[in-house]
C-alpha positions as CSV (number, residue, x, y, z in Angstrom):
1,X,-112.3,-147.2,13.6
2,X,-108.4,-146.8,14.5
3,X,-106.9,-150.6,13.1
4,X,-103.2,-151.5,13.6
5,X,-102.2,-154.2,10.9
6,X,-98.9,-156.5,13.0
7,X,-97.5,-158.0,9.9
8,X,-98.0,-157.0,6.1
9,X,-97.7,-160.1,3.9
10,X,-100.7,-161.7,1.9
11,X,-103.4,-161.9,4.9
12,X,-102.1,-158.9,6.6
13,X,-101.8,-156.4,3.5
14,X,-105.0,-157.6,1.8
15,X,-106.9,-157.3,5.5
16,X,-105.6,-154.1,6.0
17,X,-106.5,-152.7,2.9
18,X,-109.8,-153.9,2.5
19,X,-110.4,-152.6,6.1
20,X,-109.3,-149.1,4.8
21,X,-111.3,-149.3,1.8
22,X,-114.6,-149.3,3.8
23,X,-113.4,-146.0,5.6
24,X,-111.6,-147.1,8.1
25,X,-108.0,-145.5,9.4
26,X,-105.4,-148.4,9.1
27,X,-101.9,-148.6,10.1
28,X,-99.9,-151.7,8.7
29,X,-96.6,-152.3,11.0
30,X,-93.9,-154.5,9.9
31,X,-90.6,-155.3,11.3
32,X,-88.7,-155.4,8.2
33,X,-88.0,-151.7,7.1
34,X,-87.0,-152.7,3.7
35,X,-90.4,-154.2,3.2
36,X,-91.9,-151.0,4.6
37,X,-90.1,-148.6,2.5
38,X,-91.2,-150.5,-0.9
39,X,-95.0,-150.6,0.3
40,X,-94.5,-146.9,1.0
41,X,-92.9,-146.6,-2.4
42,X,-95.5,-147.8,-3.9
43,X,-94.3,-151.6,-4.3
44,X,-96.6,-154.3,-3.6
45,X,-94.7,-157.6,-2.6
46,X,-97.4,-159.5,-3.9
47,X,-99.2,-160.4,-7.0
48,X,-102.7,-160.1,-6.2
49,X,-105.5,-159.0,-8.5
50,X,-106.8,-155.4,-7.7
51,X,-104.3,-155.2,-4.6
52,X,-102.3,-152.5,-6.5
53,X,-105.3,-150.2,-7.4
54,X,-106.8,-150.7,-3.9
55,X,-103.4,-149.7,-2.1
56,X,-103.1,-146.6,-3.6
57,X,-106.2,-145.3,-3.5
58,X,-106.0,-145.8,0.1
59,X,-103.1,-144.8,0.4
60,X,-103.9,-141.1,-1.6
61,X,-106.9,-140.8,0.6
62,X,-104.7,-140.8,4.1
63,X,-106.6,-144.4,5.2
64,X,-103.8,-146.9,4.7
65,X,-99.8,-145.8,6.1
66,X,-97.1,-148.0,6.9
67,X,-94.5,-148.3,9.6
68,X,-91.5,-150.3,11.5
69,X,-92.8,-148.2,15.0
70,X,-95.3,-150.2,17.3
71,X,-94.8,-147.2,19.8
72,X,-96.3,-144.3,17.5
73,X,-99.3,-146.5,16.7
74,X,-100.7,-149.1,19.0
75,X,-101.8,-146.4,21.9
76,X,-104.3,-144.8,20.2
77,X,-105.8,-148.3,18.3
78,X,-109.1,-150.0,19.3
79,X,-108.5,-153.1,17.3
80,X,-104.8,-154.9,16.8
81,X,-104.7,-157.4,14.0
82,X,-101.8,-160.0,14.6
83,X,-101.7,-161.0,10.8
84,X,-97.7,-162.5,10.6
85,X,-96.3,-165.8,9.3
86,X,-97.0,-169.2,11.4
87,X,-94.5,-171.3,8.9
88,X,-94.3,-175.3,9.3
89,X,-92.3,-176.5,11.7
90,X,-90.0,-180.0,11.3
91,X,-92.7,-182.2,12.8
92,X,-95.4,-180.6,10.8
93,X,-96.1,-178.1,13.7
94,X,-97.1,-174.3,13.5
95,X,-94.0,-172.2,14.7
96,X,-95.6,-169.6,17.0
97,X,-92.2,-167.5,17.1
98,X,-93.8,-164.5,15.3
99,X,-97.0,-164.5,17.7
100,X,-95.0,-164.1,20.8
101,X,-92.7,-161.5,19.4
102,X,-95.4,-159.4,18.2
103,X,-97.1,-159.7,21.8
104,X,-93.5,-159.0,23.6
105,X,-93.9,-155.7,21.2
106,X,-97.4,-154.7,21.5
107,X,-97.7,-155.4,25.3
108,X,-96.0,-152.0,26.6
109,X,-98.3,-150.1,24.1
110,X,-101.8,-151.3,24.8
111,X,-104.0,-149.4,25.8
112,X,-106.8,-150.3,28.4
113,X,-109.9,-150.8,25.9
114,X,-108.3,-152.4,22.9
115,X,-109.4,-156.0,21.6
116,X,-106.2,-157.6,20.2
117,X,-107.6,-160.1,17.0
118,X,-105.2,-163.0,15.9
119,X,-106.0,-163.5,11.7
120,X,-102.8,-165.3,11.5
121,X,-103.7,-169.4,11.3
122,X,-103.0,-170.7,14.4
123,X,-103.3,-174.1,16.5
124,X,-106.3,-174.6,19.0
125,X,-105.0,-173.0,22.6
126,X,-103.2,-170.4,20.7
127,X,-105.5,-167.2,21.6
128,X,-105.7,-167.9,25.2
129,X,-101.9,-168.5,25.7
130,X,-101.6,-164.9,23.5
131,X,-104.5,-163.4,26.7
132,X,-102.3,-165.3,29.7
133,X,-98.9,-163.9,28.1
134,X,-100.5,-160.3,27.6
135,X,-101.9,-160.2,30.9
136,X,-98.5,-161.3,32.7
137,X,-96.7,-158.8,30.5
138,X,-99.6,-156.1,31.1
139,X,-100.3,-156.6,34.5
140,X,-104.0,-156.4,33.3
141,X,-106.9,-158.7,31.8
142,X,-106.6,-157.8,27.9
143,X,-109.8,-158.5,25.5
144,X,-108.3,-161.0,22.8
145,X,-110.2,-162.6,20.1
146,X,-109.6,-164.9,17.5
147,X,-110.8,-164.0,13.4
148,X,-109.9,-166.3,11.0
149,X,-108.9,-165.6,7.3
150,X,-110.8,-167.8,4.5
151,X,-109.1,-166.0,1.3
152,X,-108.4,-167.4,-1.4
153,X,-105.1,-166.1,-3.6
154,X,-106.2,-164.9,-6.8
155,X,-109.5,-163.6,-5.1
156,X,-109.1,-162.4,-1.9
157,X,-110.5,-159.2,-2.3
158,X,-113.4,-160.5,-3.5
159,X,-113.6,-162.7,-0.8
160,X,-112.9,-160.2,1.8
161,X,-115.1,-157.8,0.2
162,X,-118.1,-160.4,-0.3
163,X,-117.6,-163.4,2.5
164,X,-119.5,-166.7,3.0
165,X,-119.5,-165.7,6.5
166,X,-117.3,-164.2,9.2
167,X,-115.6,-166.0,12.1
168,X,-114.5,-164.7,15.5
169,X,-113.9,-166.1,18.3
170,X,-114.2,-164.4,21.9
171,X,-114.8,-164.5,25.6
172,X,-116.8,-161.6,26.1
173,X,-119.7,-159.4,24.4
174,X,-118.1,-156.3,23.9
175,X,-115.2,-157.9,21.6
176,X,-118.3,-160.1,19.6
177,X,-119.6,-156.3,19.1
178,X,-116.5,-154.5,17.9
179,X,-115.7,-157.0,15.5
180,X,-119.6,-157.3,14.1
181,X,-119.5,-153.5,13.7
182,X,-115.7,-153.6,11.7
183,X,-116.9,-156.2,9.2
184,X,-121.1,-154.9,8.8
185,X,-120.2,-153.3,6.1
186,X,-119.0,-156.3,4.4
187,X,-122.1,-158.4,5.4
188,X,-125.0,-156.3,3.8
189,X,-126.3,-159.2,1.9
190,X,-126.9,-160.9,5.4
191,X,-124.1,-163.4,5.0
192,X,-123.6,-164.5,8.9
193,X,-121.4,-163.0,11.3
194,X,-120.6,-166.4,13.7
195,X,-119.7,-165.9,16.8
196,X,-118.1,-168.6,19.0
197,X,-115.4,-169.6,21.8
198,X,-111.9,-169.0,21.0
199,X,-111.3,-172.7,20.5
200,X,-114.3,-173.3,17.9
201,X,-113.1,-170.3,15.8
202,X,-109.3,-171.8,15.5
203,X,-110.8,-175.2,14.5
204,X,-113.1,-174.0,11.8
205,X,-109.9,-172.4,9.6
206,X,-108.5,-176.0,10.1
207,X,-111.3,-177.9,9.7
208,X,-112.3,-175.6,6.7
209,X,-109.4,-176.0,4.8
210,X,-108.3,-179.9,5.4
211,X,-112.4,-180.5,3.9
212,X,-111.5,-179.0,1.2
213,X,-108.0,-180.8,0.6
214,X,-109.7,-183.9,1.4
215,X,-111.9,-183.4,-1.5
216,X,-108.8,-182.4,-3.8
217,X,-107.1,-185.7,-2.6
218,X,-109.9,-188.3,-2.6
219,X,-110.5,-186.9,-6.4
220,X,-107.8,-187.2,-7.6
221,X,-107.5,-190.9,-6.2
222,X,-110.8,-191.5,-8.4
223,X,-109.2,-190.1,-11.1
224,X,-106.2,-192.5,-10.8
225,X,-108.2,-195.2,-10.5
226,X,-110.5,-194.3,-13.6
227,X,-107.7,-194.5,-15.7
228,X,-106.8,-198.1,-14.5
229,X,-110.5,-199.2,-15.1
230,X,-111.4,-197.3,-18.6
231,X,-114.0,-194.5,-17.0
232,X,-113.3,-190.7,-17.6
233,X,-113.4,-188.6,-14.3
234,X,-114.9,-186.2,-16.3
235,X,-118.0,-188.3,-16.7
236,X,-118.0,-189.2,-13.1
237,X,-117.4,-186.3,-11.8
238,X,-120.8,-184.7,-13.3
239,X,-122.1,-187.9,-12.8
240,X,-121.9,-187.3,-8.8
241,X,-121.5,-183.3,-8.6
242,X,-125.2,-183.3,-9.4
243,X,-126.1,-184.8,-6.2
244,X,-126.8,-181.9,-4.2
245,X,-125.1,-183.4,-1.3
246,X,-121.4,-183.7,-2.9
247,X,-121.7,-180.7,-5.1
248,X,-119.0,-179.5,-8.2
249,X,-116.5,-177.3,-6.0
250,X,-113.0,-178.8,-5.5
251,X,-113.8,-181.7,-7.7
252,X,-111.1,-181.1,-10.7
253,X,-108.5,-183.7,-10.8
254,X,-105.3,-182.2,-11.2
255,X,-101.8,-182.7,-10.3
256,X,-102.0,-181.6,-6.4
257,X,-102.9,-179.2,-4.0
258,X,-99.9,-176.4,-2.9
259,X,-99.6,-172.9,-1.6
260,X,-98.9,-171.8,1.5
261,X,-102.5,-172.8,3.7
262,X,-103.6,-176.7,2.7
263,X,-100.3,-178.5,2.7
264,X,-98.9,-176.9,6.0
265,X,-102.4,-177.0,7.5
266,X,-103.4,-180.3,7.1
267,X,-100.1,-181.0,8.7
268,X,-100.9,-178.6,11.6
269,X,-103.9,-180.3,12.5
270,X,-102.6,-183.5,12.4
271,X,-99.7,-182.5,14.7
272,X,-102.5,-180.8,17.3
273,X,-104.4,-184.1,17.1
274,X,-101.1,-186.2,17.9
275,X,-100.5,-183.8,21.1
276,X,-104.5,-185.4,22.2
277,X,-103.3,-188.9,21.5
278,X,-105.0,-189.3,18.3
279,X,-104.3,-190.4,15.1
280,X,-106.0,-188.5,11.8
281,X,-106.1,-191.3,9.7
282,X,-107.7,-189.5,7.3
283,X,-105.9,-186.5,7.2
284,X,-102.6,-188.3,6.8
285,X,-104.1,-190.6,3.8
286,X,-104.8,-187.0,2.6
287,X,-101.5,-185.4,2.6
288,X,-100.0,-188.5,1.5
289,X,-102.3,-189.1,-1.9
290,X,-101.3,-185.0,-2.4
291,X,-97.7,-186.0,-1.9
292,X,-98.1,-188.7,-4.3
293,X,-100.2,-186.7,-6.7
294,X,-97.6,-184.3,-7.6
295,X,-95.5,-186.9,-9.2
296,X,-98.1,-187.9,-11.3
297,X,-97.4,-185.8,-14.6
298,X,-93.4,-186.6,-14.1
299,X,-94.4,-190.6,-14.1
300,X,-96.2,-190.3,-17.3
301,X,-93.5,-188.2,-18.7
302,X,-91.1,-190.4,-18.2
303,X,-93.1,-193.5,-19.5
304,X,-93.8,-192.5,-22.4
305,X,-90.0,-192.1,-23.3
306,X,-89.5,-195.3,-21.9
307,X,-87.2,-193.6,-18.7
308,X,-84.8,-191.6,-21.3
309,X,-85.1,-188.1,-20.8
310,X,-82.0,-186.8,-20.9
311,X,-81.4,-184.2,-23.7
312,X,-85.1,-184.3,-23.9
313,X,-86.7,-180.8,-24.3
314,X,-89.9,-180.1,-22.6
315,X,-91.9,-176.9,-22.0
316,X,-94.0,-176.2,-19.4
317,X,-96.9,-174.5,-19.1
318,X,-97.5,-172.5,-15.6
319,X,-95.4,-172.1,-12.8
320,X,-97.7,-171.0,-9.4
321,X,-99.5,-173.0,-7.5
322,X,-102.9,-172.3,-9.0
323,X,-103.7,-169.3,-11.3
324,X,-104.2,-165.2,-10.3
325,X,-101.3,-165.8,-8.1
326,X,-97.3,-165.7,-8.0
327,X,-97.3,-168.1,-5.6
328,X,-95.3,-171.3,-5.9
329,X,-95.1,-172.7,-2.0
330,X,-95.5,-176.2,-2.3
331,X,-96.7,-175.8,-6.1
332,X,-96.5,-179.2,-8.3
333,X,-94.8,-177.4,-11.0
334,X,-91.6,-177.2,-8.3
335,X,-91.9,-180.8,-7.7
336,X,-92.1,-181.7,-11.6
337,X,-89.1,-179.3,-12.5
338,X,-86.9,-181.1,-10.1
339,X,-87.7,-184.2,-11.2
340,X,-87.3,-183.3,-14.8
341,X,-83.7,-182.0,-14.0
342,X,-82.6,-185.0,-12.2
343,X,-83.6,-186.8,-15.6
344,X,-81.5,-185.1,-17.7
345,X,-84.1,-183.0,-19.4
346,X,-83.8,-179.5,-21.2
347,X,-87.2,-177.1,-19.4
348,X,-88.7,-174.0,-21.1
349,X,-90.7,-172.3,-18.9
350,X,-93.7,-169.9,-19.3
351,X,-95.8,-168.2,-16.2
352,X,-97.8,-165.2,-16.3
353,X,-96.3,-164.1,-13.2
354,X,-94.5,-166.5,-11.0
355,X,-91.6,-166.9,-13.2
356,X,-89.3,-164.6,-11.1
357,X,-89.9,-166.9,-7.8
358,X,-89.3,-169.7,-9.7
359,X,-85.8,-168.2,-10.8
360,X,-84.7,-167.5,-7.6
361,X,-84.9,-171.3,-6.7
362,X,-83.5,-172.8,-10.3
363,X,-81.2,-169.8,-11.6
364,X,-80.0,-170.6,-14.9
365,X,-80.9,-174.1,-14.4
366,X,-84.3,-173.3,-17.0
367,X,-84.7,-171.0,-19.7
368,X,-87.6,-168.8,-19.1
369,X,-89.9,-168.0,-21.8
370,X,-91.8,-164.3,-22.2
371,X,-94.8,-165.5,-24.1
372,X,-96.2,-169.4,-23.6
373,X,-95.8,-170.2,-27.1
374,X,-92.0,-169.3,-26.8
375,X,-91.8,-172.6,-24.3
376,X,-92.7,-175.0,-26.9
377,X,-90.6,-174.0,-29.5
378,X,-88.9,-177.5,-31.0
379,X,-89.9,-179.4,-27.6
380,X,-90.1,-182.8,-27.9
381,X,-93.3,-182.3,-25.1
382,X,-95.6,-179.8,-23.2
383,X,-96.5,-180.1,-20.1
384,X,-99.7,-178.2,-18.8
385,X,-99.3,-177.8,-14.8
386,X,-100.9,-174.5,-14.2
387,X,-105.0,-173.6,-15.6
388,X,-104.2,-170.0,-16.7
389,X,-107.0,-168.7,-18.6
390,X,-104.5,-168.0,-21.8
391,X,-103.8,-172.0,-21.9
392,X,-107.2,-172.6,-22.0
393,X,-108.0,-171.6,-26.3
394,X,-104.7,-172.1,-27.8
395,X,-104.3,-172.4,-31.8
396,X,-103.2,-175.7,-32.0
397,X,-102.6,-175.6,-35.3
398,X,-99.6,-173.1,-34.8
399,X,-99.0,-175.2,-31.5
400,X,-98.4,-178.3,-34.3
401,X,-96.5,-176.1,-36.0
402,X,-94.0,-174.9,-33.3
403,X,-93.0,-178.3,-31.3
404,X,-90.9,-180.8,-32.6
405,X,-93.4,-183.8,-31.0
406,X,-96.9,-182.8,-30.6
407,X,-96.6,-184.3,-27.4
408,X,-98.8,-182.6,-24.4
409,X,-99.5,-184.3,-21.1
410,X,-102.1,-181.8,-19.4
411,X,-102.5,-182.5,-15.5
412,X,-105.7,-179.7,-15.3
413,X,-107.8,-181.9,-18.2
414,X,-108.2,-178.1,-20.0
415,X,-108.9,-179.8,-23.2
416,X,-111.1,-182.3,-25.2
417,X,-109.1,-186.2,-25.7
418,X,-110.9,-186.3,-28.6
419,X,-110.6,-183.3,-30.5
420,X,-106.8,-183.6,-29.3
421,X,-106.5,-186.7,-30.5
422,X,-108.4,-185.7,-34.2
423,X,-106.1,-183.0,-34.8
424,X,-102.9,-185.3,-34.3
425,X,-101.6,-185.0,-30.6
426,X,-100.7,-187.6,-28.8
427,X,-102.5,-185.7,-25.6
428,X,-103.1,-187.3,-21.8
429,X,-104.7,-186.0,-18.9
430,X,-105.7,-187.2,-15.7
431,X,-108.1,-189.5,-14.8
432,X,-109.5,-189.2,-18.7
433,X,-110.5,-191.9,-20.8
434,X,-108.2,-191.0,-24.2
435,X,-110.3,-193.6,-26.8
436,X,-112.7,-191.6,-28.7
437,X,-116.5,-192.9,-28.2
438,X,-119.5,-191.3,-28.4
439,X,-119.5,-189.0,-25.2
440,X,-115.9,-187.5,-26.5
């Protein structure tokens, strides 16, 4: 099948080039020629595991091009993507700009028989104002469905390439059959293919993703309040995972959700609900706890050196907003450095690979460390904000060794209180009970 691609950053490029991989001829169109001109180089403007490899193997196989020109493409496509950006808006609102420019762009090219597919997250309403503006532009009815995106960073091609299920949304049979036939190849194991309305599709991204940051939030609020009360979240959190209808996933405590889909979606559905008159109470308590969260590890910071940090040195461990990713879009480690600054405090930083976006907001303001164990040397405390995998079996005895305090305050819970505490740290967590007993 002949795919068009409108928009090539993580949902568009990793789309795209799954879609190619499974022997399809894809076309990724982007209006920023610079961008173009480094994915044709080779570049990949993203960090995202087996991306690279995927790209050019496509690309050497003549399945996967690139282009600024909607003209020399769209004609001859039968299915148009519409993967770009729908950033925050002031009020918490999805910013449609991009949408309507890219359907200002395509309309002149379309040809009669095409299905245009929005991937990009967008508010409920959005597909059938994209059909009402393409028919006033085209003078014609054009088939638009709507295909929602469930990837997460760090595995998307995974994801992509092995889905829970796949979403569209349409009006009529024929796009329902296109779109089954593009993705069978990814649903061999007889994972579903759901097909709904327009409206229903748009929800369940929301809907999808504010369950799942209600779970991060409301766990994280346990964990808060085990500390308070003496119970380990650890304990609790195998103590109600095992009930088959709560289950383990999202149920770490940590320091915060961020990236770039729960924080600005959450926020997006709460906006669409205020346009119907209605009030998410639960999805503002939700945003708020994650607000709140991501000051957590600075609070205990600072309490334990009684509000003095200045001239204080602490490293920190990770950067993005969760690990296999360079992303740091509303990541906790942003929201801790600042803090940390405004404190006075001296910050060694190590990342796998996020340290170069971090740079670009903080400049000289840190000193960036190559290896993690670089970030701790002589620091008077670690922080741990990140769960890369080369965190999780460190040799603590070199650890002891290298900082000045063996000081950590871990806001993932990677390791054991006790055995921290047996080898000499003064270590803290969240939501963990820090006295050794007999389930230590």
């Amino acid at each position: 099948m002949k795919i068009v691609m409108i928009g090539t950053g993580y949902v568009g490029l990793v789309t795209g080039t799954c879609f190619a991989e499974s022997g399809n001829e894809v076309i990724c169109v982007d209006i920023d020629e610079k961008k173009i001109q480094s994915l044709q180089d080779g570049e990949i403007p993203i960090y995202e595991p087996g991306l690279k490899e995927q790209v050019e193997r496509n690309v050497k196989a003549k399945r996967l091009k690139f282009t600024t020109s909607y003209a020399e493409v769209v004609p001859s496509a039968q299915c148009v993507f519409i993967a770009v950006g729908t950033p925050q808006g002031n009020d918490g609102s999805a910013n449609l700009n991009g949408i309507w420019a890219v359907a200002d762009s395509l309309a002149p090219h379309l040809s009669k028989d095409v299905v245009v597919v929005i991937k990009s997250t967008v508010p409920v309403g959005t597909n059938r104002k994209l059909y009402e503006k393409l028919k006033e532009l085209t003078g014609r009815e054009v088939t638009v469905a709507s295909n929602p995106e469930f990837l997460k960073e760090g595995a998307a091609i995974q994801d992509f390439s092995k889905p829970d299920r796949v979403v569209v949304g349409v009006t009529d049979e024929r796009a329902s059959t296109v779109l089954h036939e593009l993705y069978q190849p990814f649903l061999r194991t007889d994972h579903p293919f759901l097909s709904m309305g327009l409206e229903s599709a748009e929800m369940t991204k929301y809907v999808a993703n504010c369950m799942l940051a209600t779970k991060i939030s409301f766990i994280n609020e346990m964990a808060n309040l085990c500390e308070r009360v003496g119970a380990d979240i650890n304990d609790v959190r195998r103590g109600i995972g095992h009930d088959q209808r709560i289950g383990f996933a999202f149920l770490f405590p940590g320091v915060g959700y961020g990236g770039s889909c729960f924080p600005k979606d959450v926020r997006a559905l709460v906006s669409v609900a205020k346009e119907y008159q209605m009030e998410t109470k639960i999805l503002n308590s939700v945003d708020k706890v994650n607000q709140l969260q991501k000051e957590v590890l600075f609070d205990k910071i600072s309490n334990y050196f009684d509000d003095d940090l200045k001239g204080k040195k602490i490293g920190i461990w990770g950067l993005s907003f969760k690990p296999g990713t360079d992303d740091i879009r509303e990541a906790p480690s942003v929201v801790l450095i600042n803090r940390l600054l405004d404190a006075g405090a001296e910050i060694h930083v190590h990342d796998p690979v996020a340290q170069e976006n971090v740079r670009e907001i903080f400049g000289d303001k840190l000193i960036y460390c190559e290896h993690h164990y670089d970030a701790i040397e002589s620091v008077d405390a670690l922080a741990i904000v990140t769960e890369w995998n080369e965190f999780r079996n460190p040799d603590f005895e070199y650890m002891k060794h290298k900082m000045k305090s063996q000081v950590i305050f871990d806001g993932r819970n990677l390791y054991s209180p006790g055995k921290m505490n047996s080898l000499g740290f003064y270590y803290t967590g969240i939501g963990l009970k820090t006295e050794n007993d007999f389930s230590s």
